[in-house]
Every structure is written in structure tokens, then in C-alpha cells.
N, C-alpha and C positions, 0 to 999 in steps of 0.2 A: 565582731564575730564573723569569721567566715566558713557562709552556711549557703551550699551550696543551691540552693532558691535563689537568691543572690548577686550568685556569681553570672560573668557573660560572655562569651565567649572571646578569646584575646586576654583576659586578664590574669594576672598572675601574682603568685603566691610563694611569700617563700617564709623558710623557717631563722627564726635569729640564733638558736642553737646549733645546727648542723648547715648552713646555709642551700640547704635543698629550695630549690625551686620549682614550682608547678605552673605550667600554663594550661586554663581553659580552653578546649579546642571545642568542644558541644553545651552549650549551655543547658542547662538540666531544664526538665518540663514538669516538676512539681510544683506547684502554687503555695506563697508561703500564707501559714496559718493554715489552711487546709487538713481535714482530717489523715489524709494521706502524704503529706509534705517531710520531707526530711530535715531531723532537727538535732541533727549531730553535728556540730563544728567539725570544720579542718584542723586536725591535728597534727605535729611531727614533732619529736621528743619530749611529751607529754606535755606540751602546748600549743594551744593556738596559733594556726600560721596568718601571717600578715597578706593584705593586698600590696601591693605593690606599686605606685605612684609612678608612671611613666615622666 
């Protein structure tokens, strides 16, 4: 699941439906588990987007 806690900067993400891809440029500063941590996947065309394997 890619949830941006996560993610790091450099890395990237793309969709296997529309082949959109997304690069981390800031890596996020929520703490995962955290009361306040974001817990919504990366989505694009109502699925999950992949990491991407340099």
C-alpha cells in the first residue's frame, strides 16, 4: 500500500491503468500509526498506485 508516511523522497509511483506517474519530491512529516498520520492510500483509477523499483 502506498501511504504516504512511507513514501521518500525520490521515489515514485505509478498507475498500471492509465500509466501516470508520480515522483516524491518532499517526503511527508506524519508519523505512521500516529493519532494524526494519514491513512489514505495513493490512488489513480480507483486503485492503488505501485512503488516503482529503480
Amino acid at each position: 500500500m502506498a501511504n504516504c508516511c512511507d513514501m521518500q523522497a525520490g521515489d515514485l509511483f505509478y498507475c498500471n491503468a492509465c500509466d501516470l506517474e508520480l515522483e516524491v519530491k518532499k517526503a511527508c512529516t506524519c508519523k505512521s500509526g500516529s493519532e494524526d498520520a494519514c491513512s489514505v492510500p495513493l490512488m489513480c483509477c480507483g486503485k492503488e498506485m505501485i512503488k516503482k523499483s529503480i
